[in-house]
N, C-alpha and C positions, 0 to 999 in steps of 0.2 A: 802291125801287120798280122793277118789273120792266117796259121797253119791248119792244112788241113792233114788231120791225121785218123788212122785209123787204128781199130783197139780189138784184142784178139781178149777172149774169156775163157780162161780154160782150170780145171782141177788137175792139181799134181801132187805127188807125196807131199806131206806138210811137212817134213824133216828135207825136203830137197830143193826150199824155196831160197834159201840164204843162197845151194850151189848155182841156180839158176840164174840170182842176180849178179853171185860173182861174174858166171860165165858173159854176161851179157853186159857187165862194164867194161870187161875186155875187146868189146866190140863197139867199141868209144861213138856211144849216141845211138845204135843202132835202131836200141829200144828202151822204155820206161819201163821197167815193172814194180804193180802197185800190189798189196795184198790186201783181197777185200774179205776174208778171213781163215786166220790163219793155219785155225785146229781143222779145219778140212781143206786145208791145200787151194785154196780159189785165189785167184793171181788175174791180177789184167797186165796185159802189155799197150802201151801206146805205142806207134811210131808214124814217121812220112808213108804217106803213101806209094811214093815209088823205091821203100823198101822191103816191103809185103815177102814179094818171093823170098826174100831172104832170111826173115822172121820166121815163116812157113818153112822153112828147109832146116833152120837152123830148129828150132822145136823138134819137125820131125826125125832130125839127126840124135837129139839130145831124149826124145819119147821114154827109152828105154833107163837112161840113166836119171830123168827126175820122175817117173811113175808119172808122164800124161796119160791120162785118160781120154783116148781119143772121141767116145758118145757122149762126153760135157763141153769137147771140144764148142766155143759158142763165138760162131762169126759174126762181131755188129758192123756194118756198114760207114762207110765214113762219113765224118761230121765237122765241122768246124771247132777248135777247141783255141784258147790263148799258148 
C-alpha cells in the first residue's frame, strides 16, 4: 500500500539536529527526520499528509530553540513514497 506523504526541507543549527529528533520521537510517528547534511544543518522531515499543520506549528513553535532558518525554509509538494 502506497503512503502518500509529504516532506518539508529546511536548514537549522547543526548542533540542534539530535534535539530536534529527540523532540519529534516524542510525538510517536508524527514525523521522519533525515539529515542530508549535517555540518550545515539541512534536515528533511517526512510525514502524512494530513499532518502538515502540525509539523508547520510544531517547527514553527520550536524556530527559535533549533536556529530554523525560515528563507531556506523549502516546501516540496507531495509524492508518493513506500
Amino acid at each position: 500500500m502506497m503512503m502518500r506523504l509529504q516532506t518539508i526541507r529546511a536548514r537549522i543549527s547543526a548542533e540542534r539536529i539530535h534535539f530536534l529528533k529527540f523532540i519529534l520521537e516524542g510525538y510517536d510517528g508524527l514525523a521522519v527526520l533525515s539529515t542530508l547534511d549535517e555540518k550545515a544543518g539541512l534536515v528533511t522531515l517526512r510525514f502524512p499528509a494530513e499532518v502538515r499543520q502540525e509539523v508547520e506549528t510544531l517547527l514553527n513553535d520550536l524556530a527559535p530553540q533549533i536556529g530554523l532558518l525560515p528563507e531556506t525554509a523549502d516546501m516540496i509538494p507531495p509524492r508518493c513514497t513506500q
